[in-house]
PyMOL Python script that loads the backbone (N, CA, C, O; Angstrom):
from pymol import cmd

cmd.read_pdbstr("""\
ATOM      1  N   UNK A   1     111.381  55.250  -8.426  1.00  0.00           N
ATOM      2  CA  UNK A   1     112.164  55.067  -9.626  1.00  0.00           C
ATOM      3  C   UNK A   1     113.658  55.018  -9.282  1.00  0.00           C
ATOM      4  O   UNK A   1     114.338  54.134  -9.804  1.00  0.00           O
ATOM      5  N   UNK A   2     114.170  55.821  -8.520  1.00  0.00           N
ATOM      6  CA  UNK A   2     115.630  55.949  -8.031  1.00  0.00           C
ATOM      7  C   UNK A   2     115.657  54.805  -7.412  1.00  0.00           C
ATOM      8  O   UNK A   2     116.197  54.025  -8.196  1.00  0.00           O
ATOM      9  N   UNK A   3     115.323  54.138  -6.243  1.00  0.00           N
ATOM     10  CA  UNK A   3     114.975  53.245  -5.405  1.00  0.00           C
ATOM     11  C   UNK A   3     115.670  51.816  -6.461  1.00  0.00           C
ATOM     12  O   UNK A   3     116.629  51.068  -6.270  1.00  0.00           O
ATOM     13  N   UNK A   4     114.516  51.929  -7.747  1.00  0.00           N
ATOM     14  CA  UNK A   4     115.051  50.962  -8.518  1.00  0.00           C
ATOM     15  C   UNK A   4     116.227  50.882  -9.505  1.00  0.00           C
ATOM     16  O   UNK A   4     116.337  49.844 -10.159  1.00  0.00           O
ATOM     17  N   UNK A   5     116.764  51.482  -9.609  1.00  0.00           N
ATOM     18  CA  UNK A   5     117.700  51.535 -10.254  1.00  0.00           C
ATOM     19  C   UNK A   5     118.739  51.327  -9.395  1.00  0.00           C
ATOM     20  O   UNK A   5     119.659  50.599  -9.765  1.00  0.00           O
ATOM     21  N   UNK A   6     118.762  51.874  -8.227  1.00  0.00           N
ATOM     22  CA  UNK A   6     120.270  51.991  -7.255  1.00  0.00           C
ATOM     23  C   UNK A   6     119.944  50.081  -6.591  1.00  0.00           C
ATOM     24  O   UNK A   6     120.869  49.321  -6.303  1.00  0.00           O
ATOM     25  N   UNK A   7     119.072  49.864  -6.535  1.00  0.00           N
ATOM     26  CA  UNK A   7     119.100  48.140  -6.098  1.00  0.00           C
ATOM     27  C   UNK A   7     119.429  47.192  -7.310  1.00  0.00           C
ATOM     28  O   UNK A   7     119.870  46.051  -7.171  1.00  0.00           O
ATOM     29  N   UNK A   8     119.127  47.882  -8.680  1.00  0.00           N
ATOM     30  CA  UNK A   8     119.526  47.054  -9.978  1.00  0.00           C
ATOM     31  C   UNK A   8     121.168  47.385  -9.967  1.00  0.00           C
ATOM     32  O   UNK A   8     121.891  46.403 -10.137  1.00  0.00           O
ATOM     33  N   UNK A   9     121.662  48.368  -9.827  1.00  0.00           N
ATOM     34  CA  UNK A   9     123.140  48.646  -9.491  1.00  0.00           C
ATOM     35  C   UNK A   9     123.672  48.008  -8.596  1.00  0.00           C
ATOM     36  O   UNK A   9     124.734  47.504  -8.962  1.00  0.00           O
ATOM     37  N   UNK A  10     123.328  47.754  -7.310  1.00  0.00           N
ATOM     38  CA  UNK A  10     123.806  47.269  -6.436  1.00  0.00           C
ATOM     39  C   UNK A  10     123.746  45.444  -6.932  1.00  0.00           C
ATOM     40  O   UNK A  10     124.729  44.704  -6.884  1.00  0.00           O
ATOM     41  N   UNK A  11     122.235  44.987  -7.425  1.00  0.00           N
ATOM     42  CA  UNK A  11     122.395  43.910  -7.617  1.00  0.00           C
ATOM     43  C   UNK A  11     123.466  43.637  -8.846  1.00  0.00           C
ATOM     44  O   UNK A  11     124.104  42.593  -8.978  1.00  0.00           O
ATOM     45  N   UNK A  12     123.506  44.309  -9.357  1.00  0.00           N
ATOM     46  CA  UNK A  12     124.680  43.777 -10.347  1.00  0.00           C
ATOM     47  C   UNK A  12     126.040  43.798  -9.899  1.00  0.00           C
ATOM     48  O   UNK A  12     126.817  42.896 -10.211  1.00  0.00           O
ATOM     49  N   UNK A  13     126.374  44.766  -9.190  1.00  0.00           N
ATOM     50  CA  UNK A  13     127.916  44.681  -8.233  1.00  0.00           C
ATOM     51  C   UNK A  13     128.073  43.488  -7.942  1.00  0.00           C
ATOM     52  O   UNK A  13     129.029  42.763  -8.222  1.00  0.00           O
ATOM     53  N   UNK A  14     126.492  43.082  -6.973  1.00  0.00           N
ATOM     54  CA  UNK A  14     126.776  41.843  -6.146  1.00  0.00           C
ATOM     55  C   UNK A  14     127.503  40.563  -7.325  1.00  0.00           C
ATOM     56  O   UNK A  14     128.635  40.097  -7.202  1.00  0.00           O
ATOM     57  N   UNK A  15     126.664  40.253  -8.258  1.00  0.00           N
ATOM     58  CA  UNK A  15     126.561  39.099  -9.157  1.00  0.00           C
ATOM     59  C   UNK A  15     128.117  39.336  -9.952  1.00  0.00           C
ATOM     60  O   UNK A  15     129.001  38.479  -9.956  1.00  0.00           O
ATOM     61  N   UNK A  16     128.204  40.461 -10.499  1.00  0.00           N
ATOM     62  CA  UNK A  16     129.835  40.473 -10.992  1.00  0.00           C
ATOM     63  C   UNK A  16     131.125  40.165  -9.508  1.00  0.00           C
ATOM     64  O   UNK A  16     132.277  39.742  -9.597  1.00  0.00           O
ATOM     65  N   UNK A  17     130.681  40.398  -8.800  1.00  0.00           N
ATOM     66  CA  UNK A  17     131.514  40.207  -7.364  1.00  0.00           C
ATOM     67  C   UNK A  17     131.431  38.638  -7.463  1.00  0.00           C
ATOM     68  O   UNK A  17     132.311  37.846  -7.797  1.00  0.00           O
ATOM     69  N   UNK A  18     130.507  38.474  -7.191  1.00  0.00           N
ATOM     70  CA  UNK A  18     130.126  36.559  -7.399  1.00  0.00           C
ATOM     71  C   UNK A  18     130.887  35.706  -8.546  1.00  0.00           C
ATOM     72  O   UNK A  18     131.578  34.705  -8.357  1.00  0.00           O
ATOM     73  N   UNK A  19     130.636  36.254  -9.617  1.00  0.00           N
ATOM     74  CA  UNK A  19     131.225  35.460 -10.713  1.00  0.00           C
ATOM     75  C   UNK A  19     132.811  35.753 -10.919  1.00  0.00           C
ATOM     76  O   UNK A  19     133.607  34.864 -11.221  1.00  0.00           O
ATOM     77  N   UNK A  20     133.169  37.126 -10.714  1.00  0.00           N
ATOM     78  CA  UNK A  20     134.892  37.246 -10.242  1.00  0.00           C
ATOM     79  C   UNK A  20     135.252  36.076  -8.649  1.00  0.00           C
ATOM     80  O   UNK A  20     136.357  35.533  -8.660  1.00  0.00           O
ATOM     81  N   UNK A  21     134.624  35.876  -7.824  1.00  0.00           N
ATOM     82  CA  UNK A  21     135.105  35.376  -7.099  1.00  0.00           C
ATOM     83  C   UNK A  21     135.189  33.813  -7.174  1.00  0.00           C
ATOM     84  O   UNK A  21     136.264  33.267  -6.925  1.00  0.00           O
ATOM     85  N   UNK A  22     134.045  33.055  -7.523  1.00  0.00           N
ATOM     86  CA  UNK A  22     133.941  31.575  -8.322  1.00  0.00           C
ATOM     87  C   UNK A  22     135.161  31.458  -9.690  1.00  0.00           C
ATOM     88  O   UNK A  22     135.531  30.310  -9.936  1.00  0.00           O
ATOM     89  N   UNK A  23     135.742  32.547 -10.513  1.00  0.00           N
ATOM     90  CA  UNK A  23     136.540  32.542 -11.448  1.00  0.00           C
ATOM     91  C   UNK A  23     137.697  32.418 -10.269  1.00  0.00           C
ATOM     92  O   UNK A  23     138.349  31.374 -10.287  1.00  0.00           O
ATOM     93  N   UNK A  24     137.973  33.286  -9.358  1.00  0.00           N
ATOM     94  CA  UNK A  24     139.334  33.166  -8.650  1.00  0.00           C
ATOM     95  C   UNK A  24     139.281  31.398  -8.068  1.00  0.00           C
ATOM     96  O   UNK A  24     140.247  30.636  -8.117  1.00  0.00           O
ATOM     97  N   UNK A  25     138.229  31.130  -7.662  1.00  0.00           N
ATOM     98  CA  UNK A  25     138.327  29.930  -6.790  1.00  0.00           C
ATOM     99  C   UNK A  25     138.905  28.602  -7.464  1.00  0.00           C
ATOM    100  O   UNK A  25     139.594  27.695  -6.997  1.00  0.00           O
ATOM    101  N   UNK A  26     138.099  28.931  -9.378  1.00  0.00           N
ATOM    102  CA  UNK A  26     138.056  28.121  -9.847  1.00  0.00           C
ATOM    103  C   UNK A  26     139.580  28.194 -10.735  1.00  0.00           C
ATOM    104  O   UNK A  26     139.749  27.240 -11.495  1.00  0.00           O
ATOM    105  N   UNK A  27     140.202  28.781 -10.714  1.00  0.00           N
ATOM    106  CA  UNK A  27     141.153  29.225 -11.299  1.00  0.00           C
ATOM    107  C   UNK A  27     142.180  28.575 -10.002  1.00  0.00           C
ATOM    108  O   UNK A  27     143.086  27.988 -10.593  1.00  0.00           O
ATOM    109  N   UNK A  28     142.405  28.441  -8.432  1.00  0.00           N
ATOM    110  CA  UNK A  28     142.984  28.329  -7.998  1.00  0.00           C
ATOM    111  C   UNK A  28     143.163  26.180  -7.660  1.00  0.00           C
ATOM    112  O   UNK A  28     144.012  25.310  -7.464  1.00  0.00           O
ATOM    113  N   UNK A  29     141.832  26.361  -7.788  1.00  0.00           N
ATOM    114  CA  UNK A  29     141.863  24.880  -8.130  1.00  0.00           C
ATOM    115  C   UNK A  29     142.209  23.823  -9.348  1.00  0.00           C
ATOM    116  O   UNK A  29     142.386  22.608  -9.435  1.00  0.00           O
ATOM    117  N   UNK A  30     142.208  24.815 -10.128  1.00  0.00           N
ATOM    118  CA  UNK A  30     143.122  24.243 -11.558  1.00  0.00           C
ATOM    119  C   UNK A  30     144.587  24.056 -11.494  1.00  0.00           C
ATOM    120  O   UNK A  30     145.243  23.190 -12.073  1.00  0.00           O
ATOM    121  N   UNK A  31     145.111  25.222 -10.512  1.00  0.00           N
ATOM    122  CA  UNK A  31     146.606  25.304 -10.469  1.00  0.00           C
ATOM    123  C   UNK A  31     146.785  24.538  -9.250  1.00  0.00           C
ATOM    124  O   UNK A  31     147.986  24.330  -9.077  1.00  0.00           O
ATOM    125  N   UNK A  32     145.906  23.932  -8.145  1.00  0.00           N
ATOM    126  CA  UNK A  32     146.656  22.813  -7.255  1.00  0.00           C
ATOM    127  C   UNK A  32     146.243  21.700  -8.188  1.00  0.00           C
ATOM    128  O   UNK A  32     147.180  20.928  -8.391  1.00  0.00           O
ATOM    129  N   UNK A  33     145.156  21.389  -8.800  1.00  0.00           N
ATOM    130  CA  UNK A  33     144.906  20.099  -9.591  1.00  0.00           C
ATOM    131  C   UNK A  33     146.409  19.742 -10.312  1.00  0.00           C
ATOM    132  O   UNK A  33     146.941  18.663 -10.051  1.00  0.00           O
ATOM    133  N   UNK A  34     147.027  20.661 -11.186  1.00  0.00           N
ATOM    134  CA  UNK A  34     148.405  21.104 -12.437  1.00  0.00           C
ATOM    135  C   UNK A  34     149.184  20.664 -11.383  1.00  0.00           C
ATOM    136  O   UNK A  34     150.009  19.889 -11.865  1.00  0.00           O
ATOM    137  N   UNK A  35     149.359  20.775 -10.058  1.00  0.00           N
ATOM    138  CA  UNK A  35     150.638  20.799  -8.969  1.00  0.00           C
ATOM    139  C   UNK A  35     150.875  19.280  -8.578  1.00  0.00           C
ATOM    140  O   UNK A  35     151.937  18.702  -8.346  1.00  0.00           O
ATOM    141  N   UNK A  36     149.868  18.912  -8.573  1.00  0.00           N
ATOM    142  CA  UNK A  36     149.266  17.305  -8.084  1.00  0.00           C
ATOM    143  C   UNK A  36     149.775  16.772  -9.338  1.00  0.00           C
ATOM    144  O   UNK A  36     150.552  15.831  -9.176  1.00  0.00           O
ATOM    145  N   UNK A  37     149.581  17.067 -10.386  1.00  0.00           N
ATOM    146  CA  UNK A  37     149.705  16.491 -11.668  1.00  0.00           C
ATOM    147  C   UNK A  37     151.221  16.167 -11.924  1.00  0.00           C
ATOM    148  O   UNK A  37     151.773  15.099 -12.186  1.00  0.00           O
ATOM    149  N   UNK A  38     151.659  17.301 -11.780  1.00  0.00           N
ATOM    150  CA  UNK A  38     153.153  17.437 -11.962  1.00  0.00           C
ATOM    151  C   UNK A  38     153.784  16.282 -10.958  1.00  0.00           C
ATOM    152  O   UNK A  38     154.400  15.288 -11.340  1.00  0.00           O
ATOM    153  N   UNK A  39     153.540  16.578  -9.821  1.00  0.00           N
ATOM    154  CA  UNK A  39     154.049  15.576  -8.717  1.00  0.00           C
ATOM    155  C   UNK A  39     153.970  14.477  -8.983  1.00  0.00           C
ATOM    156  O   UNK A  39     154.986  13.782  -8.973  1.00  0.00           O
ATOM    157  N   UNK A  40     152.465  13.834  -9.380  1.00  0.00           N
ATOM    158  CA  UNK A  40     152.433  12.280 -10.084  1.00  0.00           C
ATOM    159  C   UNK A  40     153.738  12.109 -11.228  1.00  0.00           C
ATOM    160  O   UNK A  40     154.679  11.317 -11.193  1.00  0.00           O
ATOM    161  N   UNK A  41     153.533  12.765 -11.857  1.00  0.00           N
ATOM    162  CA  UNK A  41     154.493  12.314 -13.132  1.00  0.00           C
ATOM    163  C   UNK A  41     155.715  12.624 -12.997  1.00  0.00           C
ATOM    164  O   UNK A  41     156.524  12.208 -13.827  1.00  0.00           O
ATOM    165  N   UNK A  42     156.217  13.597 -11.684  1.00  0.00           N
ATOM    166  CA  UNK A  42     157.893  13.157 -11.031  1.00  0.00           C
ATOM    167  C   UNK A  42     157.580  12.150 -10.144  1.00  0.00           C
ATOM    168  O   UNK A  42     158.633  12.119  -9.508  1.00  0.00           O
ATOM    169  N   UNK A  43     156.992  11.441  -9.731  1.00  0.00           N
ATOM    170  CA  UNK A  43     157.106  10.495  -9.031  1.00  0.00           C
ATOM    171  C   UNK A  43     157.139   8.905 -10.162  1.00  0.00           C
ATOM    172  O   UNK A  43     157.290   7.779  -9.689  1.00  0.00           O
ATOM    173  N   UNK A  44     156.971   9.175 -11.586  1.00  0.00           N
ATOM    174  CA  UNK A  44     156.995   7.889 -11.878  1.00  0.00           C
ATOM    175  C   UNK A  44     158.334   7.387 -12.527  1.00  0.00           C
ATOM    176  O   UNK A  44     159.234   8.186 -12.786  1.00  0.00           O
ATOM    177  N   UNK A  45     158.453   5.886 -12.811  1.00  0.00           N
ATOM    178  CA  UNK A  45     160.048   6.269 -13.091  1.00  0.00           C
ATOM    179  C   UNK A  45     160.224   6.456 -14.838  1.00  0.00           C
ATOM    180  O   UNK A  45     159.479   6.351 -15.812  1.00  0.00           O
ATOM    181  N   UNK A  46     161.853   6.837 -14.561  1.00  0.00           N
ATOM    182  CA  UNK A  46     162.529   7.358 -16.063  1.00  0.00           C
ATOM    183  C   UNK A  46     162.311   5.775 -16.971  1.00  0.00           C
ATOM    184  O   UNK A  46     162.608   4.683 -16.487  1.00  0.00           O
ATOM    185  N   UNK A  47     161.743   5.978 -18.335  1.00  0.00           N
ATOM    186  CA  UNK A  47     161.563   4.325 -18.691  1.00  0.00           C
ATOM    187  C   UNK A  47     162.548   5.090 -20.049  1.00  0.00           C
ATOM    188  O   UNK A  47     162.544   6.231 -20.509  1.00  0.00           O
ATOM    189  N   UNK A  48     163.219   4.040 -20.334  1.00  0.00           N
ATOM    190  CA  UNK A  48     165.027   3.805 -21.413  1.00  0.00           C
ATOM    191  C   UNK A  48     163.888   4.246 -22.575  1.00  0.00           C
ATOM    192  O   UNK A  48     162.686   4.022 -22.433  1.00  0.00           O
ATOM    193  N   UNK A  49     164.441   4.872 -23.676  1.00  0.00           N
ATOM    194  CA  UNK A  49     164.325   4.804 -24.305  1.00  0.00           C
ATOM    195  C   UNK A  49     163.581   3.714 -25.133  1.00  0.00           C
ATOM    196  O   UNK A  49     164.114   2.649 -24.820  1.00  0.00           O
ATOM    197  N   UNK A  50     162.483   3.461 -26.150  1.00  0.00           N
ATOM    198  CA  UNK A  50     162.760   1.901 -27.108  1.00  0.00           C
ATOM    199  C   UNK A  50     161.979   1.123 -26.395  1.00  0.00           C
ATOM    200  O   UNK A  50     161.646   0.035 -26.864  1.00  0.00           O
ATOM    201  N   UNK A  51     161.362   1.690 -24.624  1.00  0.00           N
ATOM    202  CA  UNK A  51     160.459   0.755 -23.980  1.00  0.00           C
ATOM    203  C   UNK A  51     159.422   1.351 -23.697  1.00  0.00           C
ATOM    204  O   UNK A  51     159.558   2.560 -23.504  1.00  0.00           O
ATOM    205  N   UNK A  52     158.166   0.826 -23.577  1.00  0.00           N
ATOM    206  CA  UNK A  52     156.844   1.207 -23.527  1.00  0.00           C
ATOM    207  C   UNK A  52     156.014   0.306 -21.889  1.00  0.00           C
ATOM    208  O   UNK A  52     156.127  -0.722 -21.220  1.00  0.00           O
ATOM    209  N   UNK A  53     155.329   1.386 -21.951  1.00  0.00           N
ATOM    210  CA  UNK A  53     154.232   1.201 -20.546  1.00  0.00           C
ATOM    211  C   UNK A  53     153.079   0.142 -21.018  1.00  0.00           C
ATOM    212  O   UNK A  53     152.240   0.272 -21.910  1.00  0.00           O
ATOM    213  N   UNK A  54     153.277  -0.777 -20.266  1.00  0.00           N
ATOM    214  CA  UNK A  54     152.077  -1.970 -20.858  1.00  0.00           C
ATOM    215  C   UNK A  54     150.460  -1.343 -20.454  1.00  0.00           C
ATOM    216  O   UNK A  54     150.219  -0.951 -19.313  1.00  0.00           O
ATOM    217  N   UNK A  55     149.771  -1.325 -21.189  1.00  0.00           N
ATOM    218  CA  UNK A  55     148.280  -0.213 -20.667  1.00  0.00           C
ATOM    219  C   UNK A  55     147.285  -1.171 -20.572  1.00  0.00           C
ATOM    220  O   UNK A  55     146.198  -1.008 -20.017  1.00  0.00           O
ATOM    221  N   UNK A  56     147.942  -2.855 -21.502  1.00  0.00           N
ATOM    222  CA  UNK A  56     146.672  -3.745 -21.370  1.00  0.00           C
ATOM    223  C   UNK A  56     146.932  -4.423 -20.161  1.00  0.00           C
ATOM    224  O   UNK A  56     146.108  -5.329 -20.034  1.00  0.00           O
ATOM    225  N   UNK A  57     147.763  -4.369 -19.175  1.00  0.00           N
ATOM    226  CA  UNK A  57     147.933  -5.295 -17.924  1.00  0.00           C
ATOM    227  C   UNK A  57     147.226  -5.212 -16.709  1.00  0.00           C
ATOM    228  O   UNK A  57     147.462  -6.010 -15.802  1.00  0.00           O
TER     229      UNK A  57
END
""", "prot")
cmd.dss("prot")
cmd.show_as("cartoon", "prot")
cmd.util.cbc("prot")
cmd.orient("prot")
């Protein structure tokens, strides 16, 4: 009976350990995806006022 409970404890450490660590991973890949993002859109140019990006060309 002890046996089972201390491996249901342990297995749950494991799985909350797991899902905190896939949250960090996935969380760190959102913020280089956002970094990349940013970079594209300083890299494009300043358009005047009154003018528009042609989207059908």
């Amino acid at each position: 009976m002890m046996d089972s409970i201390a491996s249901a404890a342990m297995s749950m450490k494991a799985m909350e350990f797991s899902v905190q660590y896939s949250s960090a991973l996935e969380r760190k890949a959102m913020d280089t995806m956002e970094m990349a993002a940013q970079e594209l859109l300083n890299m494009l140019p300043d358009i005047p006022k009154g003018q528009y990006i042609d989207t059908y060309a």
